[in-house]
LUMLOPA-177390 format. One record per residue (C-alpha): x, y, z; residue in three letters. Coordinates in Angstrom, 3 decimals. Example, Ala and Ser with C-alpha at 12.3 -4.5 7.8 and 13.67 -1.06 7.14 Angstrom:
# LUMLOPA-177390
TIKOL          x          y          z   res
TIKOL     12.300     -4.500      7.800   ALA
TIKOL     13.670     -1.060      7.140   SER
***
This chain:
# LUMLOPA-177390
TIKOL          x          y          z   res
TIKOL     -5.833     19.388    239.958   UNK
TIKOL     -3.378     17.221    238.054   UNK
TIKOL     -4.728     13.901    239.708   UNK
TIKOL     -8.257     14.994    238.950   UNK
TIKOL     -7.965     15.279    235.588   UNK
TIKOL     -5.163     12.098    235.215   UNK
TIKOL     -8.151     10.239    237.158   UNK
TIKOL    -10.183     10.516    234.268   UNK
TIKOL     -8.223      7.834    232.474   UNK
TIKOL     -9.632      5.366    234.848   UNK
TIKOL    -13.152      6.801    234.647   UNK
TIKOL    -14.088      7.873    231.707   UNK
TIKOL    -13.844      4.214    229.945   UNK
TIKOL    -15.681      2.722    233.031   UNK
TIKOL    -18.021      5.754    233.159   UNK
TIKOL    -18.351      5.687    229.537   UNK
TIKOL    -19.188      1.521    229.171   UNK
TIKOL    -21.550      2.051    231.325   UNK
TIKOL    -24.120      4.770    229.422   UNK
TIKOL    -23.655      1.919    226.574   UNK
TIKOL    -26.908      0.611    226.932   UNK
TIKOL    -28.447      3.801    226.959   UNK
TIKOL    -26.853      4.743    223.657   UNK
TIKOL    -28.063      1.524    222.084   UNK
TIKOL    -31.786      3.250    221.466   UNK
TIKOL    -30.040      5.440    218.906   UNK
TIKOL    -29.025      2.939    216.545   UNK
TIKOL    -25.606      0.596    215.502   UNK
TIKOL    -24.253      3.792    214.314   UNK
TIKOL    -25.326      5.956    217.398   UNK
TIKOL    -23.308      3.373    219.214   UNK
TIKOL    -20.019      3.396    217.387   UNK
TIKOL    -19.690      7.355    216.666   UNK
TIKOL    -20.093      7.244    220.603   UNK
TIKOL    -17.061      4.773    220.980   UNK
TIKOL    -15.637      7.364    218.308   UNK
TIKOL    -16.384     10.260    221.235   UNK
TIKOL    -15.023      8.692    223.838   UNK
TIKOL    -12.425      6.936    222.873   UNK
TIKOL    -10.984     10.838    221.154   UNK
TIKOL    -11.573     12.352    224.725   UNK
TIKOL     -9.361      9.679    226.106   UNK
TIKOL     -6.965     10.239    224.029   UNK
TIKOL     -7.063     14.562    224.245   UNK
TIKOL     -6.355     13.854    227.968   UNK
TIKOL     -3.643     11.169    227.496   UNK
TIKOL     -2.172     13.978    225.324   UNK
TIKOL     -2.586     16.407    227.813   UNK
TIKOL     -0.659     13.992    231.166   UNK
TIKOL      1.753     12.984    228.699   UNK
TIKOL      2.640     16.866    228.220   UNK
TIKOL      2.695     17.469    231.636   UNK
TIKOL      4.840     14.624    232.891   UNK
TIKOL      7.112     15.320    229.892   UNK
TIKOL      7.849     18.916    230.433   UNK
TIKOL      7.549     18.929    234.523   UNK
TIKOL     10.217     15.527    234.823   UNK
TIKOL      7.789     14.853    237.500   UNK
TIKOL      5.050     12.184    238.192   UNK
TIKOL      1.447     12.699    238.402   UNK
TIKOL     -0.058     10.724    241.680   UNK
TIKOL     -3.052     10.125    242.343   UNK
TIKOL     -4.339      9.268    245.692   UNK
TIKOL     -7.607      7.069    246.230   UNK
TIKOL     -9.452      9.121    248.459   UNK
TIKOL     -6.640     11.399    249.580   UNK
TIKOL     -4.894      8.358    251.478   UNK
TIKOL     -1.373      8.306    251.399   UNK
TIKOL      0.364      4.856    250.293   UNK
TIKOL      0.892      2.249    251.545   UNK
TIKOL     -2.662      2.823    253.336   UNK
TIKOL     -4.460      3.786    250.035   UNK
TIKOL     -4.357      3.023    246.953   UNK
TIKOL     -2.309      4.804    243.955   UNK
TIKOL     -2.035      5.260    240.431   UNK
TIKOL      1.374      6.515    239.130   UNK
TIKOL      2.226      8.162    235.984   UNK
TIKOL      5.475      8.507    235.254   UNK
TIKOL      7.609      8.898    232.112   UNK
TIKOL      6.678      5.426    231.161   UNK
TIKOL      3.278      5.485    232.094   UNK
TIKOL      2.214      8.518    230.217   UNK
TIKOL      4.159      7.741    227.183   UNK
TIKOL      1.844      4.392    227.000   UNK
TIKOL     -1.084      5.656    227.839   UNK
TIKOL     -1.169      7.872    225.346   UNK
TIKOL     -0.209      5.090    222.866   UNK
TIKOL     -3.252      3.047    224.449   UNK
TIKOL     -5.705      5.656    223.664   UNK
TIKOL     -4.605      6.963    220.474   UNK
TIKOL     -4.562      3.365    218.949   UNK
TIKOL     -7.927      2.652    220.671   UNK
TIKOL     -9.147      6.207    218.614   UNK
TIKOL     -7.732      4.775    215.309   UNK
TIKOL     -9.324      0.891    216.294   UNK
TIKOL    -12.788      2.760    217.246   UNK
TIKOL    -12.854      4.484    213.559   UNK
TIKOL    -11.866      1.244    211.995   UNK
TIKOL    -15.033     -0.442    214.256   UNK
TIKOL    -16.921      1.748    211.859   UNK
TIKOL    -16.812     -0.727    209.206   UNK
TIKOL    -15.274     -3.875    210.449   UNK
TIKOL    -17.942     -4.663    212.835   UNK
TIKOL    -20.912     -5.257    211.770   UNK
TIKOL    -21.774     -8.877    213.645   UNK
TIKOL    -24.325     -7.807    216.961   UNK
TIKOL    -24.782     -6.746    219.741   UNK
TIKOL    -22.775     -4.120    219.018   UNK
TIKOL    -23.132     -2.543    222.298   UNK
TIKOL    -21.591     -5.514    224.093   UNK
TIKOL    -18.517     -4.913    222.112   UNK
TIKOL    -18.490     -1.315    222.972   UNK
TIKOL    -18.800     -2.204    226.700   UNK
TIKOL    -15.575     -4.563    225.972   UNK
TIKOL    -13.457     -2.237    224.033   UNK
TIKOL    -13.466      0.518    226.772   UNK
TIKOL    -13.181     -1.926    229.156   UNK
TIKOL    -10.126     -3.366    227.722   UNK
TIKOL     -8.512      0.008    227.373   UNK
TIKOL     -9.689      0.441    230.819   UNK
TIKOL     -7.715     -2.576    232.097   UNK
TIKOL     -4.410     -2.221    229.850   UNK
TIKOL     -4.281      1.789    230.895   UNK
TIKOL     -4.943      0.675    234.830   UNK
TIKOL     -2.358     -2.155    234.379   UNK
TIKOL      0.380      0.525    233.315   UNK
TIKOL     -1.042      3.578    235.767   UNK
TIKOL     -1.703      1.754    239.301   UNK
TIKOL      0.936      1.665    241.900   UNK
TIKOL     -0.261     -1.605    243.798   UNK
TIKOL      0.460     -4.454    243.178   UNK
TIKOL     -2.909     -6.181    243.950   UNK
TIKOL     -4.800     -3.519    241.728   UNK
TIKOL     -2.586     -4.935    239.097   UNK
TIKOL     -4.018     -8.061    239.229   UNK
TIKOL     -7.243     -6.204    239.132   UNK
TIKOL     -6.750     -4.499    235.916   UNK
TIKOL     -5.067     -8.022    234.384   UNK
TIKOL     -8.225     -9.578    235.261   UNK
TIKOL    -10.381     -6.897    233.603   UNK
TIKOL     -8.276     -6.884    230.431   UNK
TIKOL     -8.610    -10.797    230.177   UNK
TIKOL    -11.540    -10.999    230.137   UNK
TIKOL    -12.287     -8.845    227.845   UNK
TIKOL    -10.078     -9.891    225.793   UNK
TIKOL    -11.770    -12.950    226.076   UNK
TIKOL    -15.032    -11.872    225.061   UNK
TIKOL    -13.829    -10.350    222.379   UNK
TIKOL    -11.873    -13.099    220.980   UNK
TIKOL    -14.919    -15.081    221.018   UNK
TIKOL    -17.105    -11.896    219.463   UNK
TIKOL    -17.475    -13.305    215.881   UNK
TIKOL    -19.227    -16.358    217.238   UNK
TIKOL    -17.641    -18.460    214.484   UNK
TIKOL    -16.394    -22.223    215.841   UNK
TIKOL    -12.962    -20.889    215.805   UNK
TIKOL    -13.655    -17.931    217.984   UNK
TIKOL    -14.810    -20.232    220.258   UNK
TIKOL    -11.961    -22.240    220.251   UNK
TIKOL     -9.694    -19.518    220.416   UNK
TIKOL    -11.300    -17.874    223.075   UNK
TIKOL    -11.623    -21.222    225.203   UNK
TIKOL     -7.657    -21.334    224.779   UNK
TIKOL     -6.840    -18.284    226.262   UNK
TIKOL     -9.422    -18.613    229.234   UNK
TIKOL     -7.668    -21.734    230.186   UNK
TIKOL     -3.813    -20.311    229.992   UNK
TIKOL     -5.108    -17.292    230.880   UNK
TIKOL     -6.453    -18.884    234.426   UNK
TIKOL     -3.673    -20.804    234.736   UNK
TIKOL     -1.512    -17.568    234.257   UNK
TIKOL     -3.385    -15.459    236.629   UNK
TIKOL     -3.237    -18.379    239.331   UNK
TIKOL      0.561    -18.426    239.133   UNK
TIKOL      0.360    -14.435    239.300   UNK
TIKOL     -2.112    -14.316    242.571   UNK
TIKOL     -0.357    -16.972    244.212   UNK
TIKOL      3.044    -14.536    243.179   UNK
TIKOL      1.377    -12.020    244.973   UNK
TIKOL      0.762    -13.644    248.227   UNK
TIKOL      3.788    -14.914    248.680   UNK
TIKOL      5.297    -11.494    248.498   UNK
TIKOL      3.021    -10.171    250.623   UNK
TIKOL      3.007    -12.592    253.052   UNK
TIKOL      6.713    -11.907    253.497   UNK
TIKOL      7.091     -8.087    253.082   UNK
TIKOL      3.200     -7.197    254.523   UNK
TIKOL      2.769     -4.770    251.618   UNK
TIKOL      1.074     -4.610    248.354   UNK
TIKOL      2.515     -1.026    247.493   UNK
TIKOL      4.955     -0.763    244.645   UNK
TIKOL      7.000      1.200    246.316   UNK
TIKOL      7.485     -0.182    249.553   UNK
TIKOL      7.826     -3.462    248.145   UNK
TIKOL     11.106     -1.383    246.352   UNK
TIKOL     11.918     -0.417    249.787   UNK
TIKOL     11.706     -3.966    251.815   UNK
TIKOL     12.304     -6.594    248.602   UNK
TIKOL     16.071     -6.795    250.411   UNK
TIKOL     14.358     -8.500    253.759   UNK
TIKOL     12.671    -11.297    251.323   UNK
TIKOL     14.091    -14.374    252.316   UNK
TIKOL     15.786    -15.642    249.126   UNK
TIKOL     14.290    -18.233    248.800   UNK
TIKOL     10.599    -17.424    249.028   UNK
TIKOL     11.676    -13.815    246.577   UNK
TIKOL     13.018    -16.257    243.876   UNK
TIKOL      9.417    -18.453    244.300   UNK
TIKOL      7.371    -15.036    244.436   UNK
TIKOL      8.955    -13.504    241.485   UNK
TIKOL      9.170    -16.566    239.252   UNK
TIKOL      5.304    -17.300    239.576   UNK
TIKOL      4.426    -13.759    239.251   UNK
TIKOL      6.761    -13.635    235.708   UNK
TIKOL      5.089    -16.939    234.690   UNK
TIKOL      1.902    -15.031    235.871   UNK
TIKOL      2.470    -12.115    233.747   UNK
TIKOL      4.210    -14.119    230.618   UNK
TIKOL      0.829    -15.796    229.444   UNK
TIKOL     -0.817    -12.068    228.649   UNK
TIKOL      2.907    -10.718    227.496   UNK
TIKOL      2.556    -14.325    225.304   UNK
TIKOL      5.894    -15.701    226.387   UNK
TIKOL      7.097    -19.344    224.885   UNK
TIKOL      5.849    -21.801    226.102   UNK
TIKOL      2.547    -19.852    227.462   UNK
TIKOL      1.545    -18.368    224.318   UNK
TIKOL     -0.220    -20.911    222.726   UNK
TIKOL     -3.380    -18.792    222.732   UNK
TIKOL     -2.381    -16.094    221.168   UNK
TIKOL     -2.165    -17.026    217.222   UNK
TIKOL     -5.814    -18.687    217.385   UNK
TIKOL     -7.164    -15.220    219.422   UNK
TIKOL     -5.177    -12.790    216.614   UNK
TIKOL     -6.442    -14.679    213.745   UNK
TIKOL    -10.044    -15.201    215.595   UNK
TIKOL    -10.791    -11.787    217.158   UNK
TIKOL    -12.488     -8.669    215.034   UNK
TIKOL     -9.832     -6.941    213.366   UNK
TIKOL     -9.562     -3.625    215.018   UNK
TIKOL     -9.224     -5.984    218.475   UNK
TIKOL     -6.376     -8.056    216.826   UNK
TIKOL     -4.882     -4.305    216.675   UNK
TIKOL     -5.244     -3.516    219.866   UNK
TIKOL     -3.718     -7.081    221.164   UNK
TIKOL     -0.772     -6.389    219.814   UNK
TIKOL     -0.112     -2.403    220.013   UNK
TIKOL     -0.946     -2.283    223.657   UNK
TIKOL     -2.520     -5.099    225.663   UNK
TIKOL      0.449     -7.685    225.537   UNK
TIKOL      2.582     -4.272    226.256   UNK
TIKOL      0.794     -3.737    229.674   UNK
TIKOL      1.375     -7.682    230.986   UNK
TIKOL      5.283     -6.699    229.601   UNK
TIKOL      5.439     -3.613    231.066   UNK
TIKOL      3.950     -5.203    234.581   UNK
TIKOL      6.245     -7.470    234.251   UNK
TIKOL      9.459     -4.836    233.787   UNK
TIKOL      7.988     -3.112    236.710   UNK
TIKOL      8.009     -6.142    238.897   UNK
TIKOL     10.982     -7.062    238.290   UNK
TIKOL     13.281     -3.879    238.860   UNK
TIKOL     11.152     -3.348    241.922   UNK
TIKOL     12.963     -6.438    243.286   UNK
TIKOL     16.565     -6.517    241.951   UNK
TIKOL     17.681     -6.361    245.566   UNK
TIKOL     16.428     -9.627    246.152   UNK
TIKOL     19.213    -12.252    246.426   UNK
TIKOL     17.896    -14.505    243.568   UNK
TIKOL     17.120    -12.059    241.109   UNK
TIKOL     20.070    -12.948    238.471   UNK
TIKOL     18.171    -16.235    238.665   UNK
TIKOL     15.017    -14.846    237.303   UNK
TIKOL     16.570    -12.904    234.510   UNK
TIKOL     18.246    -15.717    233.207   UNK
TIKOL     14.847    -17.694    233.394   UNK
TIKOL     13.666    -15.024    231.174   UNK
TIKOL     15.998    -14.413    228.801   UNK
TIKOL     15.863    -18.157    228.246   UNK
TIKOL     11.573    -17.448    227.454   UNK
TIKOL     12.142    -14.303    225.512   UNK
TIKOL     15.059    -16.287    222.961   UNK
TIKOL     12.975    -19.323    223.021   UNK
TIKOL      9.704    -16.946    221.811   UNK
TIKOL     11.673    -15.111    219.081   UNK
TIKOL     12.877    -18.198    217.174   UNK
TIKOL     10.102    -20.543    217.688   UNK
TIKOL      7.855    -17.811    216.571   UNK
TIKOL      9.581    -16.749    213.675   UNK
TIKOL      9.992    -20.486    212.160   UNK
TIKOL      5.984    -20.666    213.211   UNK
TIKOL      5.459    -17.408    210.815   UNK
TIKOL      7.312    -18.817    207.893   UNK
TIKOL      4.441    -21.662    207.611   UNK
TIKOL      1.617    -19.518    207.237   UNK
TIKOL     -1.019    -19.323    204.663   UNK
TIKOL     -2.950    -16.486    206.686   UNK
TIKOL     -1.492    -12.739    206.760   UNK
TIKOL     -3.258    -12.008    209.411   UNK
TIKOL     -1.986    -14.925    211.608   UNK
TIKOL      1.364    -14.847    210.198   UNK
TIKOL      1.933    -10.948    211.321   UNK
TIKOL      0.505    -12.352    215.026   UNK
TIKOL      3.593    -14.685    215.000   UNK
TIKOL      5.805    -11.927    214.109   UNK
TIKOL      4.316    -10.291    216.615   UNK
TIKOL      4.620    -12.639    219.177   UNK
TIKOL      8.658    -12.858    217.999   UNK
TIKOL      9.007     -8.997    218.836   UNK
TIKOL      7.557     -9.248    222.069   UNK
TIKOL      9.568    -11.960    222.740   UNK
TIKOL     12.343     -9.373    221.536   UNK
TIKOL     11.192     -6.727    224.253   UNK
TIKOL     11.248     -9.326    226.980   UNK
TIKOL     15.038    -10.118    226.047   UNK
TIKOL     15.816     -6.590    226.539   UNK
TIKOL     14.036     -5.657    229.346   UNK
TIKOL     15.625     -9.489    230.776   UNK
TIKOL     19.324     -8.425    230.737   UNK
TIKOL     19.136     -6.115    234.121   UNK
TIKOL     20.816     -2.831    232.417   UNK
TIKOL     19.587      0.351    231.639   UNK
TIKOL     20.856      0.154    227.954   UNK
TIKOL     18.663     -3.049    227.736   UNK
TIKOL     15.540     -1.213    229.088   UNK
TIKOL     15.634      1.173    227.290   UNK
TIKOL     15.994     -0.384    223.765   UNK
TIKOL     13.198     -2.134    225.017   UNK
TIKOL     10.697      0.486    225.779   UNK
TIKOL     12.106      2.484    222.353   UNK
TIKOL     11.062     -1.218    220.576   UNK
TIKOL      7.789     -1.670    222.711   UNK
TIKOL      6.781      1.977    220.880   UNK
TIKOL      8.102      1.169    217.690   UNK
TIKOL      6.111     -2.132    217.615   UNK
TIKOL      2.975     -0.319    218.347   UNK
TIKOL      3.469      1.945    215.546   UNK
TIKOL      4.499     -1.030    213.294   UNK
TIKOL      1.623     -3.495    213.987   UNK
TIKOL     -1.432     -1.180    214.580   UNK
TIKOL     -0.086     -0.013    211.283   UNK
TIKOL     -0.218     -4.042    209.712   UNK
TIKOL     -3.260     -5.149    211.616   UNK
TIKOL     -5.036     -2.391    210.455   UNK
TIKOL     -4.091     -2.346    207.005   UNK
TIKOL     -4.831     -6.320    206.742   UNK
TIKOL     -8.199     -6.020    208.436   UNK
TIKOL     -9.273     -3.604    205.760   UNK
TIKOL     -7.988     -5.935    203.626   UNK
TIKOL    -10.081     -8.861    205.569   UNK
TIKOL    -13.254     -6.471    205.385   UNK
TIKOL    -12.615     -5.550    201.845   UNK
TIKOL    -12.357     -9.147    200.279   UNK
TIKOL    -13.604    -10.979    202.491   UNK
TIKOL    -10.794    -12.403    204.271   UNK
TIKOL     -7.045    -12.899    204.734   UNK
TIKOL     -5.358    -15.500    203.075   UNK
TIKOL     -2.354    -15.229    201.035   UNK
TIKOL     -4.288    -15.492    197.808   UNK
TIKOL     -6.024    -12.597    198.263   UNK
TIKOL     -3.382    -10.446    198.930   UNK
TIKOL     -2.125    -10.858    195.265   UNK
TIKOL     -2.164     -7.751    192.749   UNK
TIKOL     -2.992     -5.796    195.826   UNK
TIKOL     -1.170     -3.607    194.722   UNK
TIKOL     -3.307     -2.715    191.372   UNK
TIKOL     -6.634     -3.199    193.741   UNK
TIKOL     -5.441     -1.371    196.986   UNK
TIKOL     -2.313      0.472    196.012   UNK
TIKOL     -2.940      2.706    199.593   UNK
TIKOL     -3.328     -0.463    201.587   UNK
TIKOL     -0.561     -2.301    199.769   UNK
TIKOL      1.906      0.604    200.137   UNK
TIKOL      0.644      0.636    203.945   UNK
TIKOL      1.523     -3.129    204.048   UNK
TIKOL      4.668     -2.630    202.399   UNK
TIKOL      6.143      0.167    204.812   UNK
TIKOL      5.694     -1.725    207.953   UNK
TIKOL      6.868     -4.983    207.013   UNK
TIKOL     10.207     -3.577    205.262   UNK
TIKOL     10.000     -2.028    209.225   UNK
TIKOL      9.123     -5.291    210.824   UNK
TIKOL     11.911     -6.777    209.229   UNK
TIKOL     14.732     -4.273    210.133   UNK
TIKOL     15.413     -2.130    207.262   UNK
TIKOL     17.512      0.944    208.039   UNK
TIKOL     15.822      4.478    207.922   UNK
TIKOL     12.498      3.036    209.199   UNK
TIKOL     12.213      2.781    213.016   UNK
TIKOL     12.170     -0.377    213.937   UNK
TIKOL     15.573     -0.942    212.501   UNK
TIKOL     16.829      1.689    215.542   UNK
TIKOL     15.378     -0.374    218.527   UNK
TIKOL     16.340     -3.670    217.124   UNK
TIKOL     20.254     -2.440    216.690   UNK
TIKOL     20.046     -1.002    220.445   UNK
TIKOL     18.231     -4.241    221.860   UNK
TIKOL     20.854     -6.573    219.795   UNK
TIKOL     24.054     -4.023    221.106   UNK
TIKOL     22.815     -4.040    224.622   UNK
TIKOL     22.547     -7.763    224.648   UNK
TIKOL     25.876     -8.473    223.018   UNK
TIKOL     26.889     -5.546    225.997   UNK
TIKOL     25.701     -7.667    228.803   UNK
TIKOL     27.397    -10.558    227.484   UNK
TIKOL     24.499    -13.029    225.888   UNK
TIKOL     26.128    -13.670    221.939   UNK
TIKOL     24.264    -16.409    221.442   UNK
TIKOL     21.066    -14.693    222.300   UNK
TIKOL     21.957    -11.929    220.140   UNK
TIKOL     22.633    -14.443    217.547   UNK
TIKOL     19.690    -16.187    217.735   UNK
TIKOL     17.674    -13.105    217.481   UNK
TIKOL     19.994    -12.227    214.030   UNK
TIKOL     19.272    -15.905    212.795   UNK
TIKOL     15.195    -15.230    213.402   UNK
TIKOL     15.457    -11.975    212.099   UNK
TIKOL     16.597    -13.724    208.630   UNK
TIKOL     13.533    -15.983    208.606   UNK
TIKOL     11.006    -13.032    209.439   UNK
TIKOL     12.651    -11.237    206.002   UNK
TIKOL     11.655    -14.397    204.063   UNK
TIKOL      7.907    -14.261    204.502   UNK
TIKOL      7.851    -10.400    204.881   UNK
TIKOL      9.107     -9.608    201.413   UNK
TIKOL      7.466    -13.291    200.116   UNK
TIKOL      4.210    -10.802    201.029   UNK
TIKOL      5.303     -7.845    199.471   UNK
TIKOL      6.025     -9.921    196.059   UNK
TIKOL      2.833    -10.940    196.319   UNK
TIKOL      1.150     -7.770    196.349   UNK
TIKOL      2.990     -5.789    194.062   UNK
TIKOL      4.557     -8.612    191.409   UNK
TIKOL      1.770    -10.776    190.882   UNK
TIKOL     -1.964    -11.393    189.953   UNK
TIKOL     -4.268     -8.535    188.470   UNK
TIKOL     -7.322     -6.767    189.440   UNK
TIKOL     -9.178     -3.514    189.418   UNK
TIKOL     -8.948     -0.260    191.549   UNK
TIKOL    -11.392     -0.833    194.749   UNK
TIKOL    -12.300      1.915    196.778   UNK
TIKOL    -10.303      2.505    200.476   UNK
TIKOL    -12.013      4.617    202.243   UNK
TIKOL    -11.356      7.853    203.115   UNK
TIKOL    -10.958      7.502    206.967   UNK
TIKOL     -9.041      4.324    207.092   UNK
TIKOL     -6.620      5.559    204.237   UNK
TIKOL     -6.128      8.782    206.168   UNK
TIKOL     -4.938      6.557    209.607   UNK
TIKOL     -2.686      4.266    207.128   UNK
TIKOL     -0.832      7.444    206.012   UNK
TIKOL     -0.738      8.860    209.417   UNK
TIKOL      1.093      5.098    210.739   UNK
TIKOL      3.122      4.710    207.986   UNK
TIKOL      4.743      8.313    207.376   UNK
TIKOL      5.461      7.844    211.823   UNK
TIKOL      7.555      4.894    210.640   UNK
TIKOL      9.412      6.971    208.208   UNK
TIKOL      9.641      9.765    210.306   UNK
TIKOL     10.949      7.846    213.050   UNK
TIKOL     13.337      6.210    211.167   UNK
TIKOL     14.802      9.056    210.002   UNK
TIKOL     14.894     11.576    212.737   UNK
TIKOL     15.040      8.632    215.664   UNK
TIKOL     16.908     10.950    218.193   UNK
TIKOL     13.259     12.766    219.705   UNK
TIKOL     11.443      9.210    220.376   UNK
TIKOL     14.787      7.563    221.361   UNK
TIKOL     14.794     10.943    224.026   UNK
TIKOL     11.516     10.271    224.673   UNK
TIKOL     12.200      6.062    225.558   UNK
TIKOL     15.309      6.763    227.738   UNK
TIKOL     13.221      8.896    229.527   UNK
TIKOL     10.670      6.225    229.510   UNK
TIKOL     13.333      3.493    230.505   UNK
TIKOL     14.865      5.472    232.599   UNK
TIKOL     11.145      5.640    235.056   UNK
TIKOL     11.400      1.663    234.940   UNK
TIKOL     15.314      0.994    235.918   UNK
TIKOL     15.767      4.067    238.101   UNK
TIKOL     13.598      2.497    241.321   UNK
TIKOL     15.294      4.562    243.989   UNK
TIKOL     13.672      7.659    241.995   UNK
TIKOL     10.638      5.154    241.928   UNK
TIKOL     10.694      5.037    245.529   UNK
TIKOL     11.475      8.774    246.176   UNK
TIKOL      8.769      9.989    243.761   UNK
TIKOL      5.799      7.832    246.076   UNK
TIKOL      4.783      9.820    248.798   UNK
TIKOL      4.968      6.505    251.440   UNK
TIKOL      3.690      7.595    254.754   UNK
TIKOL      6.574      8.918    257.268   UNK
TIKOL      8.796      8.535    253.803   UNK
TIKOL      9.328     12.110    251.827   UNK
TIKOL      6.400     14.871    251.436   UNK
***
């Protein structure tokens, strides 16, 4: 019965895009209280797997027509999968109330169809257990993602969007090609057994295999140098997608990524490919950072940011230890908090005044006090502070890389984390030390999700021990692959 109901995460977004249409007869509103609906469903049974696979220890699996892997096809929620897909529906939930009054541009059922089908893909991406279905669900969340880049239809939506179809088709090229070459050579597309038989790889075609498929996987997780898309697409997109960007889709090509590349450490040229990486992830903080600093747009400058944390998640995840992947997955949920938190708060903003540059974020603090405190919590978090929670994650991701020997990588990250205090609190200034203006209304709803973020930020920060529990665990499902392997049941392998 547990597979049933964890099936529904797959269905009930496809199911649920597809009455869309029908819907539309109702009205605009009809159309985005019904996101509203499903989008809270999704979310009651993400709560309800995440319970299950957090007080059991043990996996849900679900088998595709009661096939056993490597025959059929499986989805696999573990520790890590259930803490994120929760995360991926609850932020979809806040994004979907937001959608109440940040879209207003038509057809507004075409954007419904592409926000559940972009949950759809990021929660597949994170759930399946095959390798091809992977590149399934990364195809389905690009394009998307896309779409809805290009949903405003302003010139620079277009643009933007036109960007990340070509790196995006470059990137899934290098990820299919990935694929074939592993299967070619191990005659699998199952997670597990490719755990099982990534030893027999010859070297030389593993190091190819995996390097493509990271390259692959690096232009949706917006690695340096494939990221060039993703600035023009944060600043570009409707604001509740810009959220949803950064709290969860870029974490489903990173977490694909991690998955990939524990699956085969036995490989002979795997130190090879972490190095590669931790070379992308360094290269991403700082040149992102110093990109930030040069802003005139909020809402672009926190996608740079952005981009540098990811970039700060890949590092960990890159240094092949358990204390690095697990500050990673602690910082990959403390960054969702963190930037659904400033995406949303700067979208109202957008809404509100009618758009996002750096002038209009002065006196905010007299206009929007609500939205400006909002502001102000997660980017004294963004930056580092201690007794908010990002500060935790970053101090385990900078000890576990100074632990597996990378200083100047750790130093790096210290020098970009400088930079990212200079136009953090240059915002906050802004807001609360200059310019005047009159109290505008905030909304009940919105004000109500801001409060919600920003006192998880706090309470994180504070009392970090329960989520840090809950990442190790979380970690733990990602490093640990002979569990991996032992938890699949693989035909003539286990029950």
């Amino acid at each position: 019965m547990n597979g049933q109901y964890a099936s529904l995460l797959i269905a009930l977004p496809l199911i649920g895009a597809f009455f869309v249409p029908l819907i539309k007869g109702a009205g605009k509103k009809a159309v985005k209280y019904y996101l509203i609906a499903i989008t809270a469903v999704q979310t009651g049974i993400a709560a309800w797997v995440f319970q299950q696979v957090y007080s059991t220890g043990k996996p849900i699996i679900v088998m595709a027509g009661a096939w056993r892997p490597p025959v059929g096809i499986n989805l696999y929620i573990g520790h890590f999968a259930a803490l994120f897909i929760l995360i991926v529906a609850a932020v979809s939930f806040m994004m979907a109330v937001f959608s109440l009054r940040a879209i207003e541009v038509e057809p507004i059922d075409k954007y419904a169809m592409l926000f559940l089908l972009l949950m759809l893909g990021a929660t597949g991406m994170i759930a399946t257990g095959d390798i091809f279905n992977l590149f399934v669900f990364m195809e389905i969340t690009a394009i998307s993602a896309y779409a809805l880049t290009a949903y405003n239809k302003t010139g620079e939506a277009a643009e933007a969007s036109m960007k990340y179809i070509i790196l995006g088709g470059i990137g899934s090229s290098f990820f299919l090609i990935g694929i074939a070459l592993i299967y070619g050579s191990l005659g699998t597309l199952n997670m597990a057994q490719i755990a099982q038989l990534a030893g027999n790889m010859n070297a030389t075609v593993a190091q190819v295999g995996l390097a493509l498929v990271i390259f692959g996987l690096a232009v949706e997780a917006e690695l340096f140098p494939l990221n060039a898309w993703a600035p023009d697409a944060y600043q570009a997109a409707p604001h509740p997608i810009t959220a949803m960007f950064s709290a969860f889709v870029v974490k489903a090509g990173l977490y694909a990524m991690a998955r990939l590349l524990y699956l085969m450490q036995a490989v002979e040229s795997w130190g090879s490919v972490l190095k590669l990486l931790i070379i992308m992830a360094t290269l991403t903080v700082f040149v992102a950072e110093f990109a930030a600093l040069r802003q005139s747009n909020v809402k672009r400058m926190i996608a740079y940011s952005s981009i540098a944390q990811i970039g700060l998640i890949a590092l960990a995840f890159a240094l092949g230890t358990q204390s690095g992947v697990d500050a990673g997955v602690f910082h990959m949920v403390n960054h969702a908090i963190v930037k659904a938190l400033l995406f949303l708060a700067v979208g109202h903003v957008a809404v509100t005044l009618g758009g996002a540059e750096m002038e209009r974020f002065e006196g905010l603090g007299k206009r929007m006090p609500l939205t400006a405190f909002a502001i102000t919590i997660g980017a004294i978090a963004a930056v580092g502070i201690p007794l908010f929670n990002v500060f935790w994650s970053k101090l385990r991701i900078l000890l576990a890389t100074l632990g597996a020997g990378y200083t100047w990588a750790a130093a790096v990250v210290l020098i970009a984390s400088v930079v990212e205090a200079v136009y953090y609190f240059r915002l906050v200034h802004l807001m609360w030390f200059a310019g005047e203006g009159e109290r505008i209304s905030e909304g009940l709803a919105i004000s109500l999700i801001l409060l919600f973020l920003a006192a998880l930020v706090v309470v994180i920060g504070v009392y970090p021990d329960y989520a840090w529990s809950i990442a190790q665990k979380a970690g733990s499902d990602i490093f640990n692959v002979a569990q991996y392997i032992e938890n699949v049941p693989l035909m003539g392998v286990g029950a």
